[in-house]
C-alpha positions as CSV (number, residue, x, y, z in Angstrom):
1,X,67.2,160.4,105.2
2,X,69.9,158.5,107.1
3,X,73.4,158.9,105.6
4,X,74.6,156.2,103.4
5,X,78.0,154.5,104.9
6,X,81.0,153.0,103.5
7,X,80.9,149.5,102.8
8,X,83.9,149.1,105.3
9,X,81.6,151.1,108.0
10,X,78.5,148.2,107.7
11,X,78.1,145.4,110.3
12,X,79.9,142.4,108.8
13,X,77.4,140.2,107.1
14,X,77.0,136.5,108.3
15,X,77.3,132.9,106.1
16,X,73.6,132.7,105.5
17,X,72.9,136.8,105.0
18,X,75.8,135.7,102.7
19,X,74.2,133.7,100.6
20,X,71.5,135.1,100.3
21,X,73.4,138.7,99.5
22,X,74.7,136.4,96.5
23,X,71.5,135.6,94.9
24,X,70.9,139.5,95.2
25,X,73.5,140.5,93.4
26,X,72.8,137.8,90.8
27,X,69.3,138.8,90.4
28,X,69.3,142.8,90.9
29,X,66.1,144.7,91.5
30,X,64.1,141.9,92.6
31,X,60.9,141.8,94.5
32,X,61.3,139.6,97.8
33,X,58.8,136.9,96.1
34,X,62.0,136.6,93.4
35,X,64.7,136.2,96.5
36,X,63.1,133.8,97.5
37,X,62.8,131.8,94.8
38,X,66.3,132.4,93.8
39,X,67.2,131.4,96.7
40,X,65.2,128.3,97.1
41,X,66.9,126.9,93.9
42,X,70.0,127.0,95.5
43,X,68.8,125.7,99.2
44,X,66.1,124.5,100.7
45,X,64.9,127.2,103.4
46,X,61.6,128.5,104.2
47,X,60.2,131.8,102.7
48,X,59.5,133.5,105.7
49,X,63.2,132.4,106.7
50,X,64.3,133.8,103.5
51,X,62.6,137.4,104.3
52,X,63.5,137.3,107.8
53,X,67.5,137.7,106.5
54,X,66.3,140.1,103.7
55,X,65.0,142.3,106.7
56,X,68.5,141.6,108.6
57,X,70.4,142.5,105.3
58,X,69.0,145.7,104.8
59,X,68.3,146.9,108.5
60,X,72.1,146.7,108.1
61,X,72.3,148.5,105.3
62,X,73.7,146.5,102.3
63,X,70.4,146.4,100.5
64,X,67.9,148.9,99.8
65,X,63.6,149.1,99.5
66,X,62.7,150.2,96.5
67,X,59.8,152.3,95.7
68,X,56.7,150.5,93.7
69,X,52.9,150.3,93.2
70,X,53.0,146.1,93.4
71,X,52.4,144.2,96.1
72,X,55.4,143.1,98.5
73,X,58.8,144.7,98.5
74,X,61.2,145.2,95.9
75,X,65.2,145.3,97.1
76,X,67.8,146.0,95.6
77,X,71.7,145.9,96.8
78,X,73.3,149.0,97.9
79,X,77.0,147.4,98.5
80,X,78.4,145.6,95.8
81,X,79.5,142.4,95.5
82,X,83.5,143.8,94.9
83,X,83.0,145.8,97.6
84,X,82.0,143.1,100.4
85,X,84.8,141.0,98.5
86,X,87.3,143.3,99.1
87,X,86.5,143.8,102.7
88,X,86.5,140.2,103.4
89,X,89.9,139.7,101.6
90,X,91.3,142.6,103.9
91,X,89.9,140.9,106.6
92,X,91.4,137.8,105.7
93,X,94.7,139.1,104.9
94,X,94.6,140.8,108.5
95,X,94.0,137.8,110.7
96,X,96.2,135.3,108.6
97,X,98.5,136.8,107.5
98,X,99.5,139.9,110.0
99,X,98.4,142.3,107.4
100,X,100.6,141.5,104.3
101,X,99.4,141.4,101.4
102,X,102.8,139.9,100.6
103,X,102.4,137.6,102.6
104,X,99.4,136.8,101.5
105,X,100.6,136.2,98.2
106,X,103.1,133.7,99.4
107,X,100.8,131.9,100.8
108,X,98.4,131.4,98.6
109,X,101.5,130.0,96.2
110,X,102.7,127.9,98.3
């Protein structure tokens, strides 16, 4: 079994694999048929489309098969939603800001 890495160690994850992450995380243990109707509601896009990120998402590790006797796959996130939060608001910091969270601060005040 491959070794599970740090949230910080994953490939960033993109607007759409974004989203889409978001209705995970809203949902939980889902099957894929649940995605992507949780999804739908939110944005038009087709199913396959829909299962084509799901594949992306966890091929970079942020979600997770689940074993089960149904048919189709079950997911569920392995990162969670602070996590990828947190990552992006150190990013942000980083590139805006020079690194300071003080900075930061100000900023977002002002």
């Amino acid at each position: 079994m491959a070794k599970k890495k740090k949230p910080e160690d994953l490939k960033e994850l993109s607007d759409l694999e974004l989203a889409v992450m978001d209705v995970v995380w809203e949902l939980g243990e889902s099957t894929s048929a649940e995605l992507v109707e949780g999804f739908q509601a939110r944005r038009p896009l087709a199913a396959t489309t829909v299962r084509t990120v799901l594949a992306s998402i966890e091929k970079k590790g942020y979600l997770e098969r689940v074993p089960t006797v149904e048919r189709g796959l079950r997911y569920r996130p392995r990162v969670g939603r602070e996590a990828v939060a947190g990552r992006s608001l150190r990013k942000l910091v980083s590139s805006l800001f020079g690194g300071s969270p003080r900075e930061a601060r100000l900023g977002a005040v002002s």
